[in-house]
N, C-alpha and C positions, 0 to 999 in steps of 0.2 A: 504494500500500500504506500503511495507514496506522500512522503510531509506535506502539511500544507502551509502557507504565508497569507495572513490577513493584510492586507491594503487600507487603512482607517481614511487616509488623504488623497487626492491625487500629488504625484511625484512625477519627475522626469520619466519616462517608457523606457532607456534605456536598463533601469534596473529591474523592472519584471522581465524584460526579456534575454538578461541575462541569469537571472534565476530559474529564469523556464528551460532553461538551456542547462543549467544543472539538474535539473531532474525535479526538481518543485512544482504543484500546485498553486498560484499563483488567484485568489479568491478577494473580491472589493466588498466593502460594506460603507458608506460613506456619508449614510445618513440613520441608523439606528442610534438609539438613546446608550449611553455609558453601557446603563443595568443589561439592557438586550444584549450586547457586544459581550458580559459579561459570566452572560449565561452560556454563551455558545463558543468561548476561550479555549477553553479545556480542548479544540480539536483541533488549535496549529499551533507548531512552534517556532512560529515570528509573528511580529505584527511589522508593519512601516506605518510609521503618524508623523505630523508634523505639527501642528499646534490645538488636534482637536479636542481634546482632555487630557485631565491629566492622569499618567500611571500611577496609581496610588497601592500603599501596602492591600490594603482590600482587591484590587483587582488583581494583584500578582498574586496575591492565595487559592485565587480560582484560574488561575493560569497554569495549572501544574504541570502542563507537558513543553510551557514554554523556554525557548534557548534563546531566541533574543530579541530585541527590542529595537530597528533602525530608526533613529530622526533624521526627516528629512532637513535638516537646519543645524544652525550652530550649538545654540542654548539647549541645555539639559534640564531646564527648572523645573518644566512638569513633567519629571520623568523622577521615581523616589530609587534612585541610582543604586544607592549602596544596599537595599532592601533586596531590590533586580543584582546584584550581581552576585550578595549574601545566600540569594537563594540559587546560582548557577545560571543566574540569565546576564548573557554579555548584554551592554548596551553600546552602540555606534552611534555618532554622527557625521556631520559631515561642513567642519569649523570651516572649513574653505574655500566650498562652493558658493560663496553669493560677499567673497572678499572684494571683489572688483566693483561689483554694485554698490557695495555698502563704503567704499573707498569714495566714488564718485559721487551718489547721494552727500558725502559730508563735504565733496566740493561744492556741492551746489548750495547748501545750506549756507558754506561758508559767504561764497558769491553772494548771496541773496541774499545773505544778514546785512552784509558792508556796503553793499551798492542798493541796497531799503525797494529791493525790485519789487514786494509786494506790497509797498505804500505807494510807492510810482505807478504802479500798474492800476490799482484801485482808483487814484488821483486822475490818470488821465483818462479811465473810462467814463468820468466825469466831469470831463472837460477842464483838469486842472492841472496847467502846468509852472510849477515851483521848483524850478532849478536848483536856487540855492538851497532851500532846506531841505533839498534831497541826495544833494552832492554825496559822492563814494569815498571809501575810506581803502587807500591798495593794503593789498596784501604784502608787497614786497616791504622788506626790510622788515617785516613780521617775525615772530617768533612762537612756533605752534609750539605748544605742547600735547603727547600723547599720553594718557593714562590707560596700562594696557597695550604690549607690544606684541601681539598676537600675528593671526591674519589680517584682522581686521584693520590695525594698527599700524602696523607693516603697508598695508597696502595703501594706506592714504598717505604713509611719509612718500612712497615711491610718487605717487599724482601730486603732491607738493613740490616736486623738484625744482619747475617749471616757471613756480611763481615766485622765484629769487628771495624766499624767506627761510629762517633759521626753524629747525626740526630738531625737538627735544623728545625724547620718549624716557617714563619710568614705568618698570616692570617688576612689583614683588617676588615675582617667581622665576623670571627669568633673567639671568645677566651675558654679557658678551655680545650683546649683537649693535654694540656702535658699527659703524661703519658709513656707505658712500651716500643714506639715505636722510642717516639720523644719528645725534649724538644722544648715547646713555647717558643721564644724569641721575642723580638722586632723588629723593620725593622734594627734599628743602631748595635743590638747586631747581625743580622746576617752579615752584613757590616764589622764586627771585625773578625768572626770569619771561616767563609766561605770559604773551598778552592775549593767546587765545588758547582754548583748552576742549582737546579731544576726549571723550572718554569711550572707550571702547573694552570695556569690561564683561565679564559670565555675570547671571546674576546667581547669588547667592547669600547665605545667611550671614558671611564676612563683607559682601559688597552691597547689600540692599542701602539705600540711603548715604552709600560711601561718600556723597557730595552734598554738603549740606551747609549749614551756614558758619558753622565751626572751621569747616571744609577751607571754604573758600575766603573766611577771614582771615588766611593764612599767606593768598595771594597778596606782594609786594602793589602790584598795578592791576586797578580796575579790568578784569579779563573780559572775552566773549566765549560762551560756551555753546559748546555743542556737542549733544548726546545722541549717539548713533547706536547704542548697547541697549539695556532695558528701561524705563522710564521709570520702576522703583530704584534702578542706581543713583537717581537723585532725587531729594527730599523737595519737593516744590510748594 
């Protein structure tokens, strides 16, 4: 009899048709309630989801013949990890597939914070044009900071190159990766030196609210922020 694979999301085609190509049953459900899904677990082992509930110890108890757990995404929050792997279920994601998106979205964000394009645009579909109070602020000669040297992170220092401004990254868990894109600094040296601040963090029970107003009384010069990672990472 061969395994089977629930589907909760849709996902890219290439990975069901390389699992059908292993020999897998390959089965979608994509609109049943948590509890249905629940009842009817116990007959594959894998699921692939992406954001549509969360895996909770409850449902991994009734998953008993389950081996693993694909995210189509980077974040692992509603997935209960160490539950899933306590119990012999590996869990995957896939931190790097949507780095280049999520690189570019924070140029745009950037773009659009400094040059006020969504006040301009609003202004002139109303017939209203205000040059001076709406003048741009460059980029160049900027100094981004990243919090979070990840993929995520990584990939926006690389699309910053471009705009002739200074790239700082600090990483708790990871060190060595100064180099051609971005200088490592410490958490106090990006606090000095920061006039815009990336944050591109996991979320979690060490990172919920990492940015907060304590956070950022820490910054030397009034910054601009922008948050590409989860929107509990910062305390609003």
């Amino acid at each position: 009899m061969k395994q089977k694979i629930l589907f909760l999301d849709t996902v890219h085609p290439i990975l069901e048709e390389r699992l059908i190509q292993m020999g897998f049953v390959c089965e979608h459900d994509y609109t049943s309630s948590k509890e249905m899904i629940e009842e009817k677990i116990i007959n594959y082992i894998g699921i692939v989801i992406r954001s549509r509930f969360t895996i909770d110890k409850l449902f991994l108890d009734k998953a008993t013949n389950l081996k693993f757990i694909a995210r189509s995404g980077a974040g692992l929050e509603n997935i209960a990890v160490a539950y899933a792997e306590k119990n012999n279920v590996k869990v995957f994601n896939s931190p790097e597939g949507n780095k280049d998106a999520v690189g570019e979205h924070a140029i745009g964000m950037l773009l659009m914070l400094f040059n006020k394009l969504k006040q301009c645009d609003a202004q002139v579909r109303q017939g209203i044009w205000d040059r001076e109070a709406n003048r741009g602020i460059e980029l160049a000669g900027k100094t981004v900071g990243i919090i979070g040297y990840g993929n995520m992170g990584e990939a926006l220092a690389k699309k910053l190159i471009g705009f002739d401004c200074k790239v700082i990254a600090y990483d708790k868990y990871k060190k060595g990766f100064d180099g051609l894109f971005v200088n490592e600094v410490s958490l106090n040296e990006l606090f000095e030196q920061t006039d815009i601040l990336s944050i591109h963090l996991p979320l979690s029970e060490e990172t919920k609210h990492y940015v907060n107003t304590a956070f950022l009384n820490n910054f030397k010069k009034n910054i601009y922020l922008i948050n590409t990672a989860r929107g509990n990472n910062v305390k609003t």
